[in-house]
C-alpha positions in Angstrom: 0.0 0.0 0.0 1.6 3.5 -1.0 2.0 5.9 1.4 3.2 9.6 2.5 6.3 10.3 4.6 3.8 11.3 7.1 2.0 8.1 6.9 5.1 6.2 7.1 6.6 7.8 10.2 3.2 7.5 12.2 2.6 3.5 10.6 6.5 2.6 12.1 5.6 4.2 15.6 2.5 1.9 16.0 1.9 -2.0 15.7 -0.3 -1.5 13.0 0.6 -3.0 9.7 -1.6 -0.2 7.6 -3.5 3.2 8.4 -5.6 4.9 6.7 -6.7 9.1 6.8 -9.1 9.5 9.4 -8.3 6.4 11.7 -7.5 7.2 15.0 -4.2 5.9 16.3 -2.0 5.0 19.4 1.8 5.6 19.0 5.3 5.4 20.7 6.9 8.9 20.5 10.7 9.3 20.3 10.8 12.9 21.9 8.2 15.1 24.3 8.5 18.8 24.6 7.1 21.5 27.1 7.9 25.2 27.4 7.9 27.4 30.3 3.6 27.9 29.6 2.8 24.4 29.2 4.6 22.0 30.8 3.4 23.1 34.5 -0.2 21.9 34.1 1.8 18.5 32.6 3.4 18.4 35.1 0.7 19.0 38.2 -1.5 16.4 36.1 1.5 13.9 36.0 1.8 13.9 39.7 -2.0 13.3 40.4 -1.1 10.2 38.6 0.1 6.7 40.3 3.3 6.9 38.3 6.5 8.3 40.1 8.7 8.1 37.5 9.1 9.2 33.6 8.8 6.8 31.2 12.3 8.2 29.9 14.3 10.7 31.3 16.1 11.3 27.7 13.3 11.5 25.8 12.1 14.4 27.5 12.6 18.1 27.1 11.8 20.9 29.3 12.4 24.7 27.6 12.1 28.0 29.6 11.8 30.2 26.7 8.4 32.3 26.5 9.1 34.2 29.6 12.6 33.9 30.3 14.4 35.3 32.0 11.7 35.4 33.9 9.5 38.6 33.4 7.7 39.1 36.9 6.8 36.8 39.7 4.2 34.3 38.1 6.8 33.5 35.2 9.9 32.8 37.7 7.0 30.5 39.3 6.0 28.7 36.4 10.4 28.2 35.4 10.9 27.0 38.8 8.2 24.0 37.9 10.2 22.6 35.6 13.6 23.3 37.3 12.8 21.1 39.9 10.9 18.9 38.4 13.8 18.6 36.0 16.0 17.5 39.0 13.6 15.0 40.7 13.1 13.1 37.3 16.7 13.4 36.8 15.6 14.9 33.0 18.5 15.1 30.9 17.5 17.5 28.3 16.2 20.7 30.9 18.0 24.1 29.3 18.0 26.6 32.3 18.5 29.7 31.2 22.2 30.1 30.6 22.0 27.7 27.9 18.4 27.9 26.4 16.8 29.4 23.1 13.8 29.2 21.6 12.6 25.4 21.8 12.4 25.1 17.9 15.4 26.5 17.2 17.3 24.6 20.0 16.0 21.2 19.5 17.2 21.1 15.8 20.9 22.9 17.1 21.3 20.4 19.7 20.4 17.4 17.2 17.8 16.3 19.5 15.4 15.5 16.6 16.4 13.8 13.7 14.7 12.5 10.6 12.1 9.5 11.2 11.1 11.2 14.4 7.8 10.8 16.2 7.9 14.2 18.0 5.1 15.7 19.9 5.4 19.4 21.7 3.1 21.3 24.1 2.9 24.2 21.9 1.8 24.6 18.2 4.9 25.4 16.5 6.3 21.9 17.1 5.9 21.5 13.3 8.9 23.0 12.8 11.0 19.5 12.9 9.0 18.5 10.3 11.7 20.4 7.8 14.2 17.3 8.7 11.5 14.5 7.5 10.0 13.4 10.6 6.6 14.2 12.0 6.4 16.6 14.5 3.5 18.2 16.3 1.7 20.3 18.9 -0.4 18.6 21.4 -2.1 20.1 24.8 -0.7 19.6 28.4 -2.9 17.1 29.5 -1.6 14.8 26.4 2.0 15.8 27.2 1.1 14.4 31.1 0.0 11.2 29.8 3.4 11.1 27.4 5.6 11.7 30.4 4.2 8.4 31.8 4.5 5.9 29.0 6.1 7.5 26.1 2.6 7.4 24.3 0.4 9.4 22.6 -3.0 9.1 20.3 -2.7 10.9 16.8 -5.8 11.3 14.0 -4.1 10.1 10.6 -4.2 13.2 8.8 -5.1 13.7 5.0 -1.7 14.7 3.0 -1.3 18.0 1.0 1.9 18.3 -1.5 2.8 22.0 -2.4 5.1 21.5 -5.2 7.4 24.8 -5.7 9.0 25.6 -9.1 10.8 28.3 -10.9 13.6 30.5 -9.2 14.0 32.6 -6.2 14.4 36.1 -6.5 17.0 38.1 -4.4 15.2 38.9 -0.9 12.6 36.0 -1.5 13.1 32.7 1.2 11.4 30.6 3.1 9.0 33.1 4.9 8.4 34.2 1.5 7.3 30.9 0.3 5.2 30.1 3.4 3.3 33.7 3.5 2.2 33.5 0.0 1.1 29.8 0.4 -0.8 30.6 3.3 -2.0 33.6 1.6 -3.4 31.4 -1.6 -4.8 28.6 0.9 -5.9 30.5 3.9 -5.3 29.9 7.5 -7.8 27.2 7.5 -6.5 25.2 4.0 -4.7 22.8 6.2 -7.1 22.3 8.9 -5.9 19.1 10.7 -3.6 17.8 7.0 0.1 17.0 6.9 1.3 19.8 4.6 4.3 18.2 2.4 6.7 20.7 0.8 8.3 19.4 -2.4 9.9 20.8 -5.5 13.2 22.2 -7.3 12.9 25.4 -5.0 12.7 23.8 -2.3 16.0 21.8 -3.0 17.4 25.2 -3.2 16.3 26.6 0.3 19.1 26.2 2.8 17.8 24.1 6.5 17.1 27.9 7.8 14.4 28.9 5.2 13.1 25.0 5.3 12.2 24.8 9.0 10.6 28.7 8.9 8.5 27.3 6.5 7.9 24.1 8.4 7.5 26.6 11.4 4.1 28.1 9.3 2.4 25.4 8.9 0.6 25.4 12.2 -0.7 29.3 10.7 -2.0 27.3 7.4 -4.2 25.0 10.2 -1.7 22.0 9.7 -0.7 19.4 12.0 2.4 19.1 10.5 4.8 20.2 7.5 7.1 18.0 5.9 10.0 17.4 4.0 11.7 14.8 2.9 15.2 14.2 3.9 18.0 15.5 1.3 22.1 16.1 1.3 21.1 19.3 3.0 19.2 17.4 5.8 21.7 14.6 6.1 24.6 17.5 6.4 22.4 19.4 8.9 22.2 16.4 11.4 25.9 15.0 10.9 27.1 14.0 13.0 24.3 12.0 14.2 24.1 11.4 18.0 21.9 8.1 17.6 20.4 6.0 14.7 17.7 7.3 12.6 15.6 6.5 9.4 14.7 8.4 6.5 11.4 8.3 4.9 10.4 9.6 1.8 6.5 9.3 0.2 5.8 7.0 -2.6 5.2 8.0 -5.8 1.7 6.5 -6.1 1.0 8.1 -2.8 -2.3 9.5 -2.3 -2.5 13.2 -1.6 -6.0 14.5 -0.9 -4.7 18.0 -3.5 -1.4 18.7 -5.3 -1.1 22.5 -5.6 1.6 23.7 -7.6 3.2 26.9 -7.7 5.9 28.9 -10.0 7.7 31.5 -8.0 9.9 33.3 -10.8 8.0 36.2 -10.0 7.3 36.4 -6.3 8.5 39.5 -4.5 8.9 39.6 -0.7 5.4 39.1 0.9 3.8 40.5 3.8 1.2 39.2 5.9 -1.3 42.1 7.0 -3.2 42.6 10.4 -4.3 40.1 11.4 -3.7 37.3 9.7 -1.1 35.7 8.5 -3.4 34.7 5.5 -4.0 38.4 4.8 -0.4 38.6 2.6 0.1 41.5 0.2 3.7 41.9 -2.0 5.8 44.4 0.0 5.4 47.1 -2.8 2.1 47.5 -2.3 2.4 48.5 1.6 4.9 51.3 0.5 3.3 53.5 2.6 2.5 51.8 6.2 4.6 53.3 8.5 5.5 51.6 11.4 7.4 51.8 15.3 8.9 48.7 15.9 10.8 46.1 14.5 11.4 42.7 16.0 14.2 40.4 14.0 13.9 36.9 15.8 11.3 34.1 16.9 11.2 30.7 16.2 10.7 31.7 12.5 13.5 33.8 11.8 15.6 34.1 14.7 18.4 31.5 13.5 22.0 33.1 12.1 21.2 33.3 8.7 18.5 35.1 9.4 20.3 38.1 11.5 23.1 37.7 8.6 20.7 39.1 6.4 19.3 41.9 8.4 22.9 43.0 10.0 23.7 43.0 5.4 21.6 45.3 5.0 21.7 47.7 8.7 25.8 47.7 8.2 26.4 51.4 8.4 23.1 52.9 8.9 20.9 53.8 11.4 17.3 53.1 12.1 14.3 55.6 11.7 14.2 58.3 14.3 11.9 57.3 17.4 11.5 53.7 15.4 12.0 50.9 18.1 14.4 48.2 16.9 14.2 44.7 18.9 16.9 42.0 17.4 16.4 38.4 19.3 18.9 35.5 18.1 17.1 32.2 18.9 19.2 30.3 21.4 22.7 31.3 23.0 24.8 29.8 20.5 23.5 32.2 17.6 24.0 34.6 20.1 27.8 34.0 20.4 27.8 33.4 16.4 26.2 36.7 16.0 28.8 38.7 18.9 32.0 37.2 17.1 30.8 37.9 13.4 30.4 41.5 14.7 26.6 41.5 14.1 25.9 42.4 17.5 27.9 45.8 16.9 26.2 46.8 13.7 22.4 46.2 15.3 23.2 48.6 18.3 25.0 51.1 16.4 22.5 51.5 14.0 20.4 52.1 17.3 18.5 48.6 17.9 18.5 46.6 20.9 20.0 43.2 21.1 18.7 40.9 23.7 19.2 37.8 25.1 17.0 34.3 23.6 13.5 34.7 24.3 10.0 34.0 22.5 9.1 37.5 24.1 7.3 39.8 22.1 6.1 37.2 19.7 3.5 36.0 22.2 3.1 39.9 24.1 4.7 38.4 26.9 7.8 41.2 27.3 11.1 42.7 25.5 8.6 44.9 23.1 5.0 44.9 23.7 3.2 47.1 22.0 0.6 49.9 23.4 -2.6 51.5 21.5 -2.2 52.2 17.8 1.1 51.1 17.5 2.5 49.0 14.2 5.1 46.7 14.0 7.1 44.4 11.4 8.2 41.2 12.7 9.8 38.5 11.5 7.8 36.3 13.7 4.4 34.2 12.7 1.7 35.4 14.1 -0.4 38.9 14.0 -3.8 38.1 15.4 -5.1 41.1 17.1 -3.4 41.7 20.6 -0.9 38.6 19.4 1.6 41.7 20.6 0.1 43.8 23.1 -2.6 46.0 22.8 -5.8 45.0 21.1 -5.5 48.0 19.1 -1.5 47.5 18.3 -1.0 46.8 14.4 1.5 43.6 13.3 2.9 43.1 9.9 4.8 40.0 9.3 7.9 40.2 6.9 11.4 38.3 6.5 14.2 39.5 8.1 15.5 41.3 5.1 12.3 43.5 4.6 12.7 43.6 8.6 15.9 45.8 8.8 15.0 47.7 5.6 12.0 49.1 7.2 13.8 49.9 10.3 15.7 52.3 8.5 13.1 53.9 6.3 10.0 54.1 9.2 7.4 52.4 6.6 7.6 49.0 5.1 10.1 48.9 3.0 11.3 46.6 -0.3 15.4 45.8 0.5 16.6 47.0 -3.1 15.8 50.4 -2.1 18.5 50.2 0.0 20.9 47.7 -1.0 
């Protein structure tokens, strides 16, 4: 029976010997995953149980990341949770401060997930992983409390969607790119509950950065996942290996429930529009919004490649008069990456902030929330209304290099004006 790579990964984590779309399914999971927000009701529920123990103290990761460094009282509360239940459970994989990042970004770094993965997450952009071909995503707290005591978790066989990408990129067009106008053309609900699968000679091209920021997106599509399947990219990425792994890749009689494919010779930089990220307009068209922040960073574009770009284009400048500039690298090692390469340098001297790993003002939790009637442009992946602060605040999503152009100009801005 043909099969997608999603399809495979879940069928080899169960007993099964065939699933179908629809079917409802028990499987083995290879890694579990709670932040700073959800992993404290996990955890309470976990202890109500009669189980003393986790069901594997390596497969288990614990990230402080939304509010850390801890923002006020109720956050330090919530870290301190999962510091000591890190150190009763003996959990391995527990990143205190000092050596966190942003969970999506980390995991991948520390080659914690690898392709073939079964990987579930207590927060919704656990899809991420899916960029190295395994099948990663979010669940509640009460599911992750169940996972802590037997590795285990229930999954609904989701219905496949291939996006196949063709043509070329244009300079200032990645992986953000790609996902905003895709979500643009399918809506935030095209993917409701489907395994998006990302396939085509651009995406060969993307670099692993641009791949798992488009992974990252899928969640803002309505997808319980997005794929792709393993390449020389992917195997470099991972190398070397800390433990044995499998690739999958789909069949090519595999069913898909719709193929949608897309030539991108002539895509410009996109922009998703408050607020949603479906709402995507080309970045000359929004000429003349003109916003007060900037935030570079997030689990979508937070990773080196991605401050590389922005710090290309900031080098020598300065940013708008009175414009706010936030610049967040994703876990402690980009930060170190971006200090030596002299990045750090050229985003304060062109009058931005540079701050330590944090989801922060991606989720209006602190480092940059906004107040009544402010806009921003952010390279993160969401702009619901009051996703940033106020109900009334304004959020444009970009990529980084439309990011740190607008910085400089005060309005949204297309890079080749500058560069």
């Amino acid at each position: 029976m043909p099969y997608t790579i999603a399809e495979k990964i879940l069928l080899a984590h169960t007993s099964k010997k065939e699933i179908h779309p629809g079917e409802f399914i028990e499987a083995k999971v290879d890694l579990a995953l709670g932040n700073d927000i959800t992993a404290p009701l996990a955890i309470e529920e976990f202890k109500k149980s009669r189980f003393s123990k986790v069901f594997d103290r390596n497969r288990i990761v614990l990230v402080p990341d939304h509010f850390a460094p801890a923002k006020d009282l109720k956050s330090a509360n919530q870290c301190k949770i999962l510091a000591d239940f890190s150190q009763e459970q003996k959990i391995k994989n527990y990143f205190e401060v000092g050596c966190m990042g942003i969970e999506h970004v980390l995991l991948p770094e520390q080659k914690l997930v690898l392709p073939g993965d079964l990987v579930i997450g207590a927060d919704s952009h656990t899809c991420t992983y899916g960029a190295l071909g395994c099948y990663a995503t979010g669940i509640g707290s009460t599911d992750l409390a169940r996972a802590f005591i037997d590795g285990r978790s229930w999954f609904k066989v989701p219905e496949s969607l291939k996006f196949v990408y063709k043509g070329k990129l244009n300079k200032w067009v990645g992986g953000k790119d790609l996902i905003l106008f895709t979500i643009g053309k399918i809506g935030v609900d095209g993917a409701l509950y489907k395994a998006m699968e990302f396939t085509g000679p651009v995406i060969r091209q993307l670099g692993m950065d641009d791949r798992f920021t488009m992974s990252n997106m899928a969640i803002e599509a309505g997808a319980r996942t997005g794929l792709m399947q393993p390449d020389e990219k992917t195997l470099e990425f991972i190398r070397p290996a800390p433990r044995k792994y499998k690739v999958y890749h789909s069949d090519r009689d595999a069913v898909y429930e719709k193929v949608y494919e897309y030539n991108i010779t002539k895509l410009q930089p996109q922009v998703a529009c408050p607020h949603l990220p479906s709402n995507v307009k080309s970045v000359d068209a929004l000429k003349k919004i003109k916003i007060d922040q900037v935030v570079i960073g997030s689990c979508a574009n937070g990773r080196i490649s991605d401050l590389r770009t922005a710090a290309k284009i900031l080098k020598g400048r300065k940013i708008k008069l009175g414009l706010k500039l936030i610049v967040i690298p994703a876990t402690q090692k980009i930060y170190l990456e971006a200090a030596s390469e002299g990045l750090a340098e050229i985003f304060v001297k062109a009058g931005g902030v540079f701050s330590s790993p944090t989801c922060g003002p991606c989720l209006g939790g602190h480092v940059g929330i906004l107040t009544e009637g402010e806009v921003c442009l952010a390279t993160t992946n969401r702009n619901f209304i009051g996703r940033m602060g106020h109900p009334k605040s304004f959020v444009y999503l970009s990529n980084p290099a439309v990011a740190a152009a607008s910085a400089i100009k005060g309005r949204i801005t297309h890079p080749e004006e500058l560069v």
